[in-house]
C-alpha positions in Angstrom: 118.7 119.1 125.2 116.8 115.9 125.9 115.4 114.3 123.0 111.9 113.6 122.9 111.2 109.6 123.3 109.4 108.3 120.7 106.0 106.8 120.8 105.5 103.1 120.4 102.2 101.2 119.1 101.6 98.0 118.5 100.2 97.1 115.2 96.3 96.8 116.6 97.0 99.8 118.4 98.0 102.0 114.8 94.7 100.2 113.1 92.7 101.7 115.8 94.0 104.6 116.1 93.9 105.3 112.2 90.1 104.5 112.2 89.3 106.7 114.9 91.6 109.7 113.5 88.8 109.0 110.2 85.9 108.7 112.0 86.5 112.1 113.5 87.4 113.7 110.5 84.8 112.7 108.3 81.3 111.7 109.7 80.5 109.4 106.8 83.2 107.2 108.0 81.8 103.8 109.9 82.7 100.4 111.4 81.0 97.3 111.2 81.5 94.0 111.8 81.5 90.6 114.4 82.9 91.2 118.1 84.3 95.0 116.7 82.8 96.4 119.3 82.5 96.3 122.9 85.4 93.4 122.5 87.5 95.8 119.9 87.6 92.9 117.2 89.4 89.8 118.2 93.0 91.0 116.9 92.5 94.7 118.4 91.8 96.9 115.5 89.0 98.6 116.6 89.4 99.0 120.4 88.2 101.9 121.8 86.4 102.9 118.6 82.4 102.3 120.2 83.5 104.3 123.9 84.3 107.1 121.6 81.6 107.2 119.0 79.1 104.8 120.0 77.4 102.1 118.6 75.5 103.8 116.1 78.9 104.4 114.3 80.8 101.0 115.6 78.4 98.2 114.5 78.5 94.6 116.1 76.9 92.5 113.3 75.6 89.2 113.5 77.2 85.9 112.3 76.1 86.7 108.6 78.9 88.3 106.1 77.5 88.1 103.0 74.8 90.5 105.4 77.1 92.9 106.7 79.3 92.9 103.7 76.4 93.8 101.4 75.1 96.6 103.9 79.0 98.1 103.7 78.6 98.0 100.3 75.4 99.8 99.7 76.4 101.9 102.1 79.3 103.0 100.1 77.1 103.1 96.8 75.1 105.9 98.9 78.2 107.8 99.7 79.0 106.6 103.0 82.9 105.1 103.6 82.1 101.8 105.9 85.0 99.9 107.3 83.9 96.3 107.6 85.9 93.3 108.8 86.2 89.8 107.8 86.9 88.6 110.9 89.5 86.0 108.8 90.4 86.0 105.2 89.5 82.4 105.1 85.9 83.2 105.6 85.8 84.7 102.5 83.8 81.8 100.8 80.6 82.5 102.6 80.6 86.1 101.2 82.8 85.9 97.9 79.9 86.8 96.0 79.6 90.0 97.7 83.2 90.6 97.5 83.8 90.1 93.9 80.7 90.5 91.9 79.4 93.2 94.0 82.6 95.6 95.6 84.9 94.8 93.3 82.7 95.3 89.7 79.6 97.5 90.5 81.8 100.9 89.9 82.9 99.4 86.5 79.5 97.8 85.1 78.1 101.6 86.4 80.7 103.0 84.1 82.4 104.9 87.3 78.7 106.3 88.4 78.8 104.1 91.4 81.6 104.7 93.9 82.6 102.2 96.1 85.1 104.4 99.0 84.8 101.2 101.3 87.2 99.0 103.2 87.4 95.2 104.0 90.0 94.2 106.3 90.8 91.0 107.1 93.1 88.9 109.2 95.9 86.9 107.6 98.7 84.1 108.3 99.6 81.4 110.2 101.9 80.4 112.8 100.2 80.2 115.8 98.7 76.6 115.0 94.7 78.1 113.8 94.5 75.0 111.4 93.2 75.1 108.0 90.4 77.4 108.6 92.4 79.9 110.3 95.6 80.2 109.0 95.8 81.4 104.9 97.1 85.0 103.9 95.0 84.3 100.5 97.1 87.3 98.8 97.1 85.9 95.2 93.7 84.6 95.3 92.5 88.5 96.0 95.4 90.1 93.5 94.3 87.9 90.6 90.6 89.9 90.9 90.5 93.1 89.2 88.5 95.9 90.6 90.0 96.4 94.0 93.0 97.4 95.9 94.7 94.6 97.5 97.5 95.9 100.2 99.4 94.1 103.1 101.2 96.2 105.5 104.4 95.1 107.8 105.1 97.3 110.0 102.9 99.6 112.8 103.2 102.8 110.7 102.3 101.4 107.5 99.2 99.7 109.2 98.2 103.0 110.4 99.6 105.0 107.4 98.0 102.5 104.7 94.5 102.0 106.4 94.0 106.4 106.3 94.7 106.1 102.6 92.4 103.3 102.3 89.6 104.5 104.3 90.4 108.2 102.0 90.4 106.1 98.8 87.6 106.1 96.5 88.1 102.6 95.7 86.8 99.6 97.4 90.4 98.5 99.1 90.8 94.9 100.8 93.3 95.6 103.5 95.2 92.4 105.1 96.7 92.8 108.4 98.9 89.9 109.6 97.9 88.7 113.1 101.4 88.1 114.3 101.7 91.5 113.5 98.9 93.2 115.8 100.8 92.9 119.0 98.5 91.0 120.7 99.1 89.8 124.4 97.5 86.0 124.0 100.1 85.8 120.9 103.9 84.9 120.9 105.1 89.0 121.3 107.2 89.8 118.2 109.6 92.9 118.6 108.6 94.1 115.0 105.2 94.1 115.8 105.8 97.5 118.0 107.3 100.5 116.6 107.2 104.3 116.6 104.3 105.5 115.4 103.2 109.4 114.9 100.2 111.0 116.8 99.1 113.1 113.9 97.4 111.2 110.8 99.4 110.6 107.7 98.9 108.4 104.5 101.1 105.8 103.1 101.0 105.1 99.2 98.7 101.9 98.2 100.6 101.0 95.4 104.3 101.6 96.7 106.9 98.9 97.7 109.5 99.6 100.1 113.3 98.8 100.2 113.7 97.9 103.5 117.6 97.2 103.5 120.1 98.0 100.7 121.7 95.9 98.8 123.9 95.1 95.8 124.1 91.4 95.7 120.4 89.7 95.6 116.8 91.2 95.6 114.3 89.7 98.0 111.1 90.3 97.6 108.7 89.7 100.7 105.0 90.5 102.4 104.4 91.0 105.9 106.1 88.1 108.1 108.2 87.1 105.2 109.7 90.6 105.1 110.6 90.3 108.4 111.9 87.2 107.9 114.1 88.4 105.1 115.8 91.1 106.7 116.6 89.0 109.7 118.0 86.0 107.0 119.8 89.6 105.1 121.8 90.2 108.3 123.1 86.8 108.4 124.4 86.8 104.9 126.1 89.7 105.5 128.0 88.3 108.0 129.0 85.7 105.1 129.7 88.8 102.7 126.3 88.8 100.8 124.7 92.3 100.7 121.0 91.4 100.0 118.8 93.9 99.3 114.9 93.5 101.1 112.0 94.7 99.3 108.3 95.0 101.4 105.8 94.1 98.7 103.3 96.2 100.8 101.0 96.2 97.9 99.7 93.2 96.3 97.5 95.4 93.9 98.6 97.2 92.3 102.2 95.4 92.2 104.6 97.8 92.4 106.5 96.7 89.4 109.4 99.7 89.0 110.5 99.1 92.3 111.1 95.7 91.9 112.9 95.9 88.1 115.3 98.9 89.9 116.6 96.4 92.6 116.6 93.8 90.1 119.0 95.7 87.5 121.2 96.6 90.6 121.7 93.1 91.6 121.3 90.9 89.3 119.7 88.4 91.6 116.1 87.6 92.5 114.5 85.2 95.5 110.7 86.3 96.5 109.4 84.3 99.2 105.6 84.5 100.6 103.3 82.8 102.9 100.6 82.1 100.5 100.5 78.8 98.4 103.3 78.8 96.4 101.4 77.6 92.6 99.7 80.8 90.7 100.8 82.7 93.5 102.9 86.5 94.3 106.4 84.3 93.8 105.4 83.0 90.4 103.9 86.7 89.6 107.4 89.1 90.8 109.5 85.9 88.9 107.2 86.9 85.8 107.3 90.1 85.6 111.4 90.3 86.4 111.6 87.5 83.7 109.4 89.6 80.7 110.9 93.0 81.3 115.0 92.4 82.5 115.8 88.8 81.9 119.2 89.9 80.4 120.0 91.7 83.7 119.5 88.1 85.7 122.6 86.1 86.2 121.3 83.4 87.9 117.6 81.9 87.5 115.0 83.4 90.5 114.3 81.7 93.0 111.3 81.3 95.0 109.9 79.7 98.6 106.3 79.7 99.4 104.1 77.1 101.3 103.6 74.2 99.7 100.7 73.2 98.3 98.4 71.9 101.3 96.0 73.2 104.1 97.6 74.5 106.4 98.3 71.8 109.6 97.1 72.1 112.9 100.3 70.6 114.4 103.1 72.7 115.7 106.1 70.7 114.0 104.2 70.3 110.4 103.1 74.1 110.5 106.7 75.0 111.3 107.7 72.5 108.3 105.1 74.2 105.5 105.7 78.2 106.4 108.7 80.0 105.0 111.1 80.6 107.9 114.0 82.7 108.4 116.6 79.5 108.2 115.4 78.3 104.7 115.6 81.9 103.2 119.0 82.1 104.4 119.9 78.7 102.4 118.3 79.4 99.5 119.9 82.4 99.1 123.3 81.1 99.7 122.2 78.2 97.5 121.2 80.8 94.9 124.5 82.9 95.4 126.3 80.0 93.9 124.3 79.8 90.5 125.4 81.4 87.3 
């Protein structure tokens, strides 16, 4: 018997497809946003989202997101569950006071009387030479904020699986998609980008981390592009007869600590790598929290590769030189295999 061919979606796709699967469950359940709608949002998570409920569901705002963020969010205080987007993540100075002293504290100055059920996504990372404005993931500056759920998907079904949860969860939830990860034509097409994803709706955990490859001899712990980046440094090393193990962050808040401390006791080894700024960052946070609860199991000291400390460049080769790549994971493990 023939086996059924799986279905493929590219990352935009899934995030379109799990809003729409929402909208027409629950009619509370809205869009808003710049260029979401007749255009689908300029990385493709909401195509197809106004043909099929119009636009008094799918709402093209103007240039104004403290605006449209505050609306979302009294919205949500009324028991409505918006989706808004932030067209980038680094446009979140304009509308931080919204963000943070509105979504992310009004249900605890209410005491929990004030829901927030709401979503912000946003658009992360670099490598397609944006510039400085364009270009940040911004993971740790949003993880360090209490009062919201901070999550990073990797992978088409976790984009879809991830943003049902969110847009189900009665928490205001800051969901970061990576643009080199929507699938997107005008882009450089990556092959992990497209994936099988299923036609029903599901949910994925928002505070789960995923071991993406087994391994006994290091722990790596990456988001997003890094992840991908790590598995694809893994299968080098093994060729060299080092087994690392690759752990998907997924979820920058709540950090998924026991996940972490498991691989951690198995191997003995830690190297976390992320495309966010490298000082008060996730690196420095997973090196913590391996080093407070199983320093003893460590027989090395972690290591860790971020960008360095500067804006992000407009030019090709210096972008290239400040992102993590798969090359210098691959040393710096090997460099770190040699340690004791």
């Amino acid at each position: 018997m023939e086996t059924a061919k799986k279905r493929i979606l590219t990352g935009n796709k899934a995030m379109a497809e799990a809003i729409a699967l929402e909208m027409e469950r629950d009619p509370s359940v809205f869009v808003l946003g710049e260029d979401i709608g007749n255009y689908g949002g300029i990385f493709g998570s909401t195509q197809g989202l106004i043909e099929k409920f119009g636009a008094q569901r799918v709402l093209d705002t103007p240039i104004s997101e403290t605006a449209f963020i505050g609306a979302a969010i009294g919205a949500a205080a009324e028991g409505m569950r918006p989706v808004a987007e932030l067209m980038f993540v680094d446009f979140f100075g304009v509308c931080m006071d919204q963000i943070y002293n509105h979504m992310a504290k009004i249900p605890y100055m209410s005491g929990g009387n004030v829901r927030l059920p709401m979503v912000l996504m946003t658009a992360v990372g670099g490598g397609y030479n944006d510039a400085a404005q364009h270009s940040q993931t911004l993971y740790a500056t949003f993880g360090h904020m209490p009062g919201m759920k901070v999550v990073a998907p990797s992978t088409p079904y976790d984009l879809k699986g991830m943003m049902i949860s969110a847009i189900r969860d009665d928490n205001p939830v800051l969901f970061m998609f990576h643009k080199s990860l929507q699938g997107l034509g005008w882009m450089e097409q990556l092959d992990v980008s497209a994936a099988h994803v299923p036609e029903e709706a599901y949910t994925v955990p928002l505070d789960k981390a995923k071991v993406v490859r087994e391994g006994k001899d290091v722990t790596i712990v990456g988001v997003q592009m890094m992840t991908h980046y790590a598995v694809e440094a893994a299968e080098r090393l093994a060729k060299e007869g080092i087994n690392a193990e690759v752990i998907d962050l997924r979820s920058i808040a709540p950090i998924d600590k026991d996940t972490i401390l498991q691989s951690v006791k198995k191997t003995h080894r830690l190297f976390v790598v992320d495309e966010d700024y490298k000082s008060y960052g996730m690196t420095a946070e997973v090196t913590a929290i391996v080093a407070e609860e199983v320093f003893y199991d460590l027989e090395a000291p972690p290591r860790r590769l971020a960008n360095p400390d500067v804006p992000i460049p407009y030019s090709r080769p210096l972008e290239d030189f400040v992102i993590p790549n798969v090359e210098r994971i691959y040393e710096q493990v090997k460099a770190l295999m040699d340690e004791e």
